[in-house]
Residue, then its C-alpha position, 0 to 999 in steps of 0.5 A: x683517265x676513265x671511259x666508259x666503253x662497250x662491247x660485244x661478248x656474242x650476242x650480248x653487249x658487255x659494259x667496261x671501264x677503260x682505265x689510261x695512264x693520265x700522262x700518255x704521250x701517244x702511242x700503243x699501250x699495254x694493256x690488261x683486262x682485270x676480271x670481277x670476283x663472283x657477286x662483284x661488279x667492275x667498280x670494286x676490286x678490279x677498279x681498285x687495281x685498274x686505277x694502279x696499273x694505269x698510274x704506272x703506265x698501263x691500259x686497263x679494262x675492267x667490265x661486268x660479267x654477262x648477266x651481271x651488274x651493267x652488261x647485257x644478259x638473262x636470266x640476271x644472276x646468272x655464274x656461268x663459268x663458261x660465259x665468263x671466260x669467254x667474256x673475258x676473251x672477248x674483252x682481248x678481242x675488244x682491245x685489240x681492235x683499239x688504235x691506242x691498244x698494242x695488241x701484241x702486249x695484252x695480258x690479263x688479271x683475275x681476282x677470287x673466282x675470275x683468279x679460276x676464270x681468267x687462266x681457264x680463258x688463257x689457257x687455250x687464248x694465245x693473244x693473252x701475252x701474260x696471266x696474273x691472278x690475286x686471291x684465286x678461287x677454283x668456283x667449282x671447286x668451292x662449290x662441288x667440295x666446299x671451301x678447305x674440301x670439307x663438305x659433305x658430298x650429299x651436299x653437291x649431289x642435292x643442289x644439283x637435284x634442286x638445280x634440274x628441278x628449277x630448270x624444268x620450272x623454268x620452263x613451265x614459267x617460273x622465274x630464275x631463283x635467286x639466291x644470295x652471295x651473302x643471305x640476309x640476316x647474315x648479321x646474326x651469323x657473324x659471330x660463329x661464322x668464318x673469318x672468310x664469310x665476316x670479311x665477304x660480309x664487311x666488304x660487300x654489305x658495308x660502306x667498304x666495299x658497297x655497290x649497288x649492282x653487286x648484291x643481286x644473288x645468283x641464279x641457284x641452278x647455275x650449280x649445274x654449270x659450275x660443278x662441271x667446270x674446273x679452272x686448273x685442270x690444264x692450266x699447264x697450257x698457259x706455258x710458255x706464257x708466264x703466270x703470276x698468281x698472289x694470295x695472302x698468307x692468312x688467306x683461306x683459299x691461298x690453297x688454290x693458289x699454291x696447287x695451280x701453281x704445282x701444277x702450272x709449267x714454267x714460267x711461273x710465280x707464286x707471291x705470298x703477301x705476308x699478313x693478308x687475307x683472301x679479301x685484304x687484297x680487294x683494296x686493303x692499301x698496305x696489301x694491295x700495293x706490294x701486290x701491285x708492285x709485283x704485278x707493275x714488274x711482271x706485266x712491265x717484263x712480259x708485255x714490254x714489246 
């Protein structure tokens, strides 16, 4: 079962998809908010995977990002790394004020860049019993680095040039600029590009992965957001808390994964999904269901009451 549900992030209304097992008998649920990858929306991966947990017995909270696809806030575009993680807190926070939530067994999943988001917002978010991520991405990582930290450091240091320049335009009366996950024309970049950039390429401009909110660019002076912000840094926190990430074995970013993890406290858990890359996991079958499978054991142990 599917509803539509809203709810407040500060002042800004947020829009979800509450996922429940068909079968419910009654009763408090577990429950888990799953948080969309950087340029996606709430009806793609996180639906894939909300759809899955709720078969197996659980509640399941999927929205859009403050800013983004169907969820309140200005400029549109806007990747504040901050505004996310609370958005995430305040999707628990939505949960636990429902009848038919456990708000004692709330944990949360994040995927790509809300895989950074979701155990920075759990880091210092006590009422999150357990934390999960698939295919995580430190964003500012990513952007201050590069991804494989291959990039030149003038690179940072000029966006951040461009991002105050955009901000004092702003305020003499020009709008946000936009600039695009994935540029148009990137069809003639396919051949040379990486195997990352032909995948995020397949999923989000083709019939795979489509969806209309989701392609609506980022406002480009949010770089001076999420340069300062790191998802790992005191991600041992989490602990006693059990944390959960997966990434697959072919996955350009399964770096993140497997250096959150050193750094994480015990307990913790590090799944490789042999054969899959970064965007495999977003709805692949025969990489999404081991990853579930993993996923239905771990919140079924941790959020058991």
């Amino acid at each position: 079962m599917k509803a539509n549900v809203t709810f407040p992030s500060g002042h800004l209304a947020i829009a979800g998809i509450l996922f429940t097992p068909d079968d419910h008998p009654g009763g408090r649920l577990p429950a888990v908010v799953i948080s969309h990858p950087g340029g996606g929306v709430k009806e793609q991966s996180p639906s894939v995977y909300a759809g899955r947990l709720a078969d197996a017995g659980f509640a399941a909270l999927v929205f859009d990002a403050a800013c983004q696809g169907e969820s309140e806030g200005e400029p549109r575009g806007l990747e504040n790394p901050f505004q996310r993680a609370e958005d995430i807190k305040s999707a628990v926070t939505y949960l636990t004020t429902r009848d038919d939530i456990d708000p004692d067994r709330i944990g949360a999943l994040g995927i790509c860049a809300s895989g950074g988001y979701v155990p920075y917002a759990a880091q210092t978010d006590h009422r999150v019993k357990s934390v999960a991520t698939v295919s995580a991405v430190d964003l500012g990582s990513v952007f201050r680095e590069g991804l494989g930290r291959t990039q030149d450091p003038a690179v940072l240091q000029a966006m951040l040039d461009q991002a105050g320049a955009l901000r004092t335009a702003e305020a003499h009366g020009a709008a946000p600029r936009l600039e695009a996950w994935i540029p148009d024309g990137a069809e003639e970049l396919l051949a040379t590009a990486t195997r990352q950039f032909r995948e995020t390429y397949e999923f989000y401009r083709t019939p795979r992965g489509h969806h209309p909110r989701a392609n609506q660019g980022w406002v480009l002076r949010s770089i001076d957001l999420i340069a300062q912000y790191d998802s790992y840094a005191m991600i041992r926190l989490i602990s006693p808390r059990p944390l959960l990430m997966i990434a697959g074995s072919e996955a350009e970013t399964a770096y993140f994964s497997r250096e959150a993890i050193e750094k994480a406290a015990e307990p913790k858990e590090l799944v490789i999904i042999d054969g899959a890359t970064h965007i495999d996991l977003y709805d692949r079958d025969e990489y999404v269901t081991p990853a579930v499978d993993k996923l239905t054991e771990f919140f079924g142990t941790y959020l058991a009451g």
